[in-house]
C-alpha positions in Angstrom: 123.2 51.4 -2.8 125.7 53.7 -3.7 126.5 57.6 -4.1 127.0 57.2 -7.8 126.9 60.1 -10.4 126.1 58.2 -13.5 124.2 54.6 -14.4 124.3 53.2 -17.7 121.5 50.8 -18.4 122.4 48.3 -20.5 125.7 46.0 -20.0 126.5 45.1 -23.5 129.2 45.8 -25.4 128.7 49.6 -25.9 127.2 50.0 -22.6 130.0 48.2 -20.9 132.4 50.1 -22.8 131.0 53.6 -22.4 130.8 52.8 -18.3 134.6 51.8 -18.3 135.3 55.4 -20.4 133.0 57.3 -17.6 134.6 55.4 -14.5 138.4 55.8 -16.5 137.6 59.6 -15.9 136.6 59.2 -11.9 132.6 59.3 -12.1 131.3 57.3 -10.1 129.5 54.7 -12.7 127.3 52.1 -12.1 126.6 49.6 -14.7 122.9 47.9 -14.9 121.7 44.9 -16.8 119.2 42.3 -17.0 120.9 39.2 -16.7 121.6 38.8 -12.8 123.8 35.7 -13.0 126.0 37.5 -16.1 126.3 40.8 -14.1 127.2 38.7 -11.0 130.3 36.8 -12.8 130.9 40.7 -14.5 131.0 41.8 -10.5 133.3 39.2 -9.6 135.8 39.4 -12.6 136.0 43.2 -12.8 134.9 42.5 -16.3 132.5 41.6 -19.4 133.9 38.3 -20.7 131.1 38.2 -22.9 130.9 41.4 -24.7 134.6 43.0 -24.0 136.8 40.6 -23.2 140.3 42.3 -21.6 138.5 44.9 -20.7 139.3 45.4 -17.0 136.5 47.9 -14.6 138.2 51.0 -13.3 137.7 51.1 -9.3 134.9 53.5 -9.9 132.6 51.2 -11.9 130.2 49.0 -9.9 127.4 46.4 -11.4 123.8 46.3 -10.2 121.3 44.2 -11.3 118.4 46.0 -9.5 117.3 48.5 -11.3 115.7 50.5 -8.4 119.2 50.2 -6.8 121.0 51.5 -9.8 118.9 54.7 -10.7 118.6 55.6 -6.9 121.2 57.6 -6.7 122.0 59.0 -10.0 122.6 62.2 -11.7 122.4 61.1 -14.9 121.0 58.2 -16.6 122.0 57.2 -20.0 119.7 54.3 -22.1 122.4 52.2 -24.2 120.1 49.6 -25.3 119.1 47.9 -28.6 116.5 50.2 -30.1 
């Protein structure tokens, strides 16, 4: 999908907030979640009402909700999920 250097699995609060931090500091970021219709409003409001509200996405933070799609091109790959 992308030429991204980082995906964060997981688009709750932490993970929505660590992708922001990533994409704030020009990494390419994508953001990856489970719920297609939440990441599709996320996609379309530059942000996660639900979890961090205000929070807008930097330019270099894009939302997938394929997994395949969001790991394809990644360097890294960083789990931010409830354990």
């Amino acid at each position: 999908m992308n030429d991204a250097s980082v995906t964060v699995l997981g688009a709750g609060s932490y993970g929505t907030a660590l992708a922001i931090c990533l994409a704030r500091n020009n990494t390419p970021t994508v953001l990856w979640g489970r719920d297609a219709k939440q990441l599709s409003v996320m996609a379309d409001s530059r942000q996660n009402e639900r979890y961090l509200p205000g929070a807008s996405f930097p330019d270099a933070l894009s939302v997938e909700s394929d997994l395949a799609s969001a790991v394809a091109h990644s360097r890294d790959i960083l789990v931010v999920v409830p354990s």
